[in-house]
C-alpha positions in Angstrom: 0.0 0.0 0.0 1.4 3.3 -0.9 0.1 4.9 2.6 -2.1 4.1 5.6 -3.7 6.4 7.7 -4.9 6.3 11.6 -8.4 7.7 12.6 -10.0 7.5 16.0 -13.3 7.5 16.4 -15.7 6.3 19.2 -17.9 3.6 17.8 -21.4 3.6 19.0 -23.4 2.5 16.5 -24.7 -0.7 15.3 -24.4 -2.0 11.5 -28.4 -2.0 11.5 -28.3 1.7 12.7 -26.0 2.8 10.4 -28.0 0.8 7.8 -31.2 2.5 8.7 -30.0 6.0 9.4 -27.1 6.0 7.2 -23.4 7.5 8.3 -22.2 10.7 9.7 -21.2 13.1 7.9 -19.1 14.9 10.2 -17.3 16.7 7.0 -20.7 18.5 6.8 -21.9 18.8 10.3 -18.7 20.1 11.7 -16.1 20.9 9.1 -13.6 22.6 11.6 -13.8 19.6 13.4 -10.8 17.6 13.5 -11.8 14.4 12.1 -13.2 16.7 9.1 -9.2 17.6 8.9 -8.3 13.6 9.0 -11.0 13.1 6.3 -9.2 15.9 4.2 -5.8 14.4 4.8 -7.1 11.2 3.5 -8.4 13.2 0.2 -5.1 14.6 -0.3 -3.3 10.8 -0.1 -5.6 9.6 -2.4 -4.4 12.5 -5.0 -1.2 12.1 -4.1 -1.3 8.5 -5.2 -2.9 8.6 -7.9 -0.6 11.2 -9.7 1.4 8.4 -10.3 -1.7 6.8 -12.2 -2.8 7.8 -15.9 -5.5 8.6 -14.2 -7.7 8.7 -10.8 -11.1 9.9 -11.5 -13.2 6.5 -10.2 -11.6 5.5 -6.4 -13.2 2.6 -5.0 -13.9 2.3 -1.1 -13.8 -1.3 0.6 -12.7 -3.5 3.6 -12.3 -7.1 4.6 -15.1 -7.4 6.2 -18.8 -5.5 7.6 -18.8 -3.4 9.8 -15.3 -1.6 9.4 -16.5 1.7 8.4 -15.8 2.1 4.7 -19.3 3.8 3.6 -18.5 6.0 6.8 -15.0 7.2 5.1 -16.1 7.3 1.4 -19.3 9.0 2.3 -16.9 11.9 4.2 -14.2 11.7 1.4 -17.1 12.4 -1.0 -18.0 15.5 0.7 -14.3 17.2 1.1 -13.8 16.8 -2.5 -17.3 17.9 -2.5 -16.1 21.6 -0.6 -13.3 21.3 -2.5 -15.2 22.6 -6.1 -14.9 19.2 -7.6 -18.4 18.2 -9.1 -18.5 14.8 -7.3 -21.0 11.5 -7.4 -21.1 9.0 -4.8 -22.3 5.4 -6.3 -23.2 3.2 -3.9 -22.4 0.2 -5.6 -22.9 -2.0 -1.9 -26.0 -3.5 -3.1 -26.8 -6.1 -0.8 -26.6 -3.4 2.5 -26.8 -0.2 1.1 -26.1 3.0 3.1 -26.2 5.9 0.8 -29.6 6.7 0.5 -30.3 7.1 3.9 -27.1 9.0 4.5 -28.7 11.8 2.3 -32.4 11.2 3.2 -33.5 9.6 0.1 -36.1 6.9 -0.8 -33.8 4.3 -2.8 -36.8 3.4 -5.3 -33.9 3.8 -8.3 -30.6 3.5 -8.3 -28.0 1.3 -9.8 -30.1 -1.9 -9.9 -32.6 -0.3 -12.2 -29.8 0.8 -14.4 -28.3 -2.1 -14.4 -31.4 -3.7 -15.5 -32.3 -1.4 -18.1 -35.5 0.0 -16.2 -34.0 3.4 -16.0 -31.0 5.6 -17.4 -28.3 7.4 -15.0 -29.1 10.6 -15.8 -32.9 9.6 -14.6 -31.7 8.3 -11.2 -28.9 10.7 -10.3 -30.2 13.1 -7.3 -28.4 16.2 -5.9 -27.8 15.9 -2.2 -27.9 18.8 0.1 -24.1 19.3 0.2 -23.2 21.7 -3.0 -21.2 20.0 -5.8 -22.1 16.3 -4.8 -24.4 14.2 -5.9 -25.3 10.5 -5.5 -26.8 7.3 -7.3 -28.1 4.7 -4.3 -28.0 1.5 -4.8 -31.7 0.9 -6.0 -33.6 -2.2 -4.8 -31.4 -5.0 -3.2 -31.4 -7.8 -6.6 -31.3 -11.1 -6.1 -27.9 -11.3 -9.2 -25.8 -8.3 -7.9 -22.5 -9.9 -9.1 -23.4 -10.7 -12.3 -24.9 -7.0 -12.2 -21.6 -5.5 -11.4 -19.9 -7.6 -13.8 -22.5 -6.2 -16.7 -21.5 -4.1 -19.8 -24.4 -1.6 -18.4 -22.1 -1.0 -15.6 -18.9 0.0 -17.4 -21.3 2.3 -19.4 -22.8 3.7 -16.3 -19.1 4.7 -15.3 -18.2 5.9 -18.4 -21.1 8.4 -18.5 -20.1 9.3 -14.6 -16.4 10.3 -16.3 -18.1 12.6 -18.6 -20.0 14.1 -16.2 -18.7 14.5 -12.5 -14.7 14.7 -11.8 -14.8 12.6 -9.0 -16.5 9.3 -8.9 -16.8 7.6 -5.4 -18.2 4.0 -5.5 -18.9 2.3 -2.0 -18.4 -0.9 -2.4 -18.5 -4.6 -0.1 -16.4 -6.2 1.7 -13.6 -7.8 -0.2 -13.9 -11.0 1.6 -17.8 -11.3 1.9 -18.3 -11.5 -1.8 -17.0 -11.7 -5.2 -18.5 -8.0 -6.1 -15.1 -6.3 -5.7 -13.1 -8.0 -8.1 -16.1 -7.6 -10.9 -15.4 -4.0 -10.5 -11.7 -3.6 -10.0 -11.4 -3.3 -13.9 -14.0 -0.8 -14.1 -11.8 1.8 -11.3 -8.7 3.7 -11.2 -8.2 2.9 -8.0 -9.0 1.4 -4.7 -8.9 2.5 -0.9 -9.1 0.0 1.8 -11.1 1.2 5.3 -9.7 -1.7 8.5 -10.8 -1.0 11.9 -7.6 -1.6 14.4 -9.0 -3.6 17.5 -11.7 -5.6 15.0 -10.0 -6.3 11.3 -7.5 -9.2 11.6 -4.5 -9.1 10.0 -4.8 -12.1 8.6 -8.2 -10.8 6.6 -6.5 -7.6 5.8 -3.6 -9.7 4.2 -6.2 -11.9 2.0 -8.0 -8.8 1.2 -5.0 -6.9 -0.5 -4.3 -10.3 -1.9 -7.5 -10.8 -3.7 -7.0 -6.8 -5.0 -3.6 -7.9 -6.3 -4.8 -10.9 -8.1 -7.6 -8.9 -9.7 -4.8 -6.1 -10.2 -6.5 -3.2 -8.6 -4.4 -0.1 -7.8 -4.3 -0.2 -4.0 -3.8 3.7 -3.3 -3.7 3.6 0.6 -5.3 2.5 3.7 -7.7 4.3 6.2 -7.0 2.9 9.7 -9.9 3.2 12.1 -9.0 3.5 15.7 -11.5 2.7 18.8 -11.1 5.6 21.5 -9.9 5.0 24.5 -12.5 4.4 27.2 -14.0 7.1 28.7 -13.1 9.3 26.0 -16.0 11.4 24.7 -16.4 11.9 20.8 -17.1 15.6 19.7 -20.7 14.7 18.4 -21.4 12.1 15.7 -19.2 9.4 17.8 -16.0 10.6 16.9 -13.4 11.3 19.3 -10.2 14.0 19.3 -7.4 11.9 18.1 -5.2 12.7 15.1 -3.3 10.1 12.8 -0.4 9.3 11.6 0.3 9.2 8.2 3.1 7.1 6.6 4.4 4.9 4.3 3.6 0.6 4.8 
């Protein structure tokens, strides 16, 4: 990995919270806040490495396993590049336990699955979010097929038209290790960012994880560590606590 980056937060919510009331978005809530600074430092990595790509306008956001926080970071990403100027879209491409649409308070009756399927077009299910410059498709109703969906020539058309349309394309996507959805889209992206949680990702799964992304020769750019508070330490609203990272080279 070309860099790996430390975040503390304080984790209080459940995967079926998060699920049903989507992420914070403490990049919105609180930009001053310092975790909104982490979330900026982990923008500017992901720039840095891609320079040394042809390209880095579709960045992938995964982990090993559930539960690890990656719609959490991509969703926040989205939004610095967001406040950034850069005309962004954030794909949830997670389409077995989508998060996006309630994130940004939407109903999820299109998305990607209708696309995908042909029911719809991207520019008909593309909405604009209430933070300026990003918008997002959801994932669209859960399919029973959403490999094979992934995998689809519909899809690699639905990220060309995001390339001619946004600068910055954010896909959530699952786990690595859960199912075989990742690799279906490596080919698709310019590159990928991995989201562990210290204190809950093993090694051992973060090892097979980068493995898989090698084998299907994805361009890991970086890691985003995600560090449990200490105890007794109180997060600055949205369950994050005070802690900064450190950034450096793995």
């Amino acid at each position: 990995m070309k860099w790996s980056f430390k975040m503390l937060f304080n984790r209080h919510q459940e995967d079926q919270e998060t699920q049903k009331n989507g992420v914070m978005l403490v990049t919105f809530a609180e930009p001053k806040h310092v975790v909104s600074e982490q979330f900026r430092t982990v923008r500017t990595n992901i720039e840095f490495a891609g320079a040394a790509l042809d390209k880095c306008q579709v960045v992938m956001f995964t982990s090993s396993a559930m539960s690890e926080g990656k719609s959490t970071v991509s969703a926040n990403v989205a939004v610095t590049w967001a406040q950034a100027g850069k005309s962004v879209l954030l794909i949830d491409a997670d389409l077995r336990r989508p998060t996006v649409h309630a994130t940004f308070r939407k109903l999820n009756l299109d998305g990607v699955t209708t696309v995908l399927t042909g029911k719809t077009k991207a520019e008909e299910v593309v909405e604009e979010t209430f933070v300026d410059n990003l918008s997002i498709i959801s994932s669209g109703p859960v399919p029973p097929n959403p490999s094979e969906l992934l995998n689809s020539k519909r899809m690699g058309e639905l990220l060309d038209w995001a390339r001619q349309n946004y600068d910055i394309i954010v896909l959530d996507a699952p786990p690595v290790l859960a199912v075989s959805d990742v690799q279906v889209l490596v080919p698709k992206t310019d590159g990928v960012v991995v989201v562990a949680n210290i204190g809950k990702t093993l090694k051992s799964d973060l090892r097979r994880t980068v493995e898989v992304l090698k084998l299907a020769k994805a361009k890991i750019l970086g890691s985003v560590e995600r560090v449990r508070a200490k105890h007794g330490d109180r997060g600055y609203g949205y369950g994050y606590g005070y802690g900064y990272g450190y950034q450096g080279k793995r």
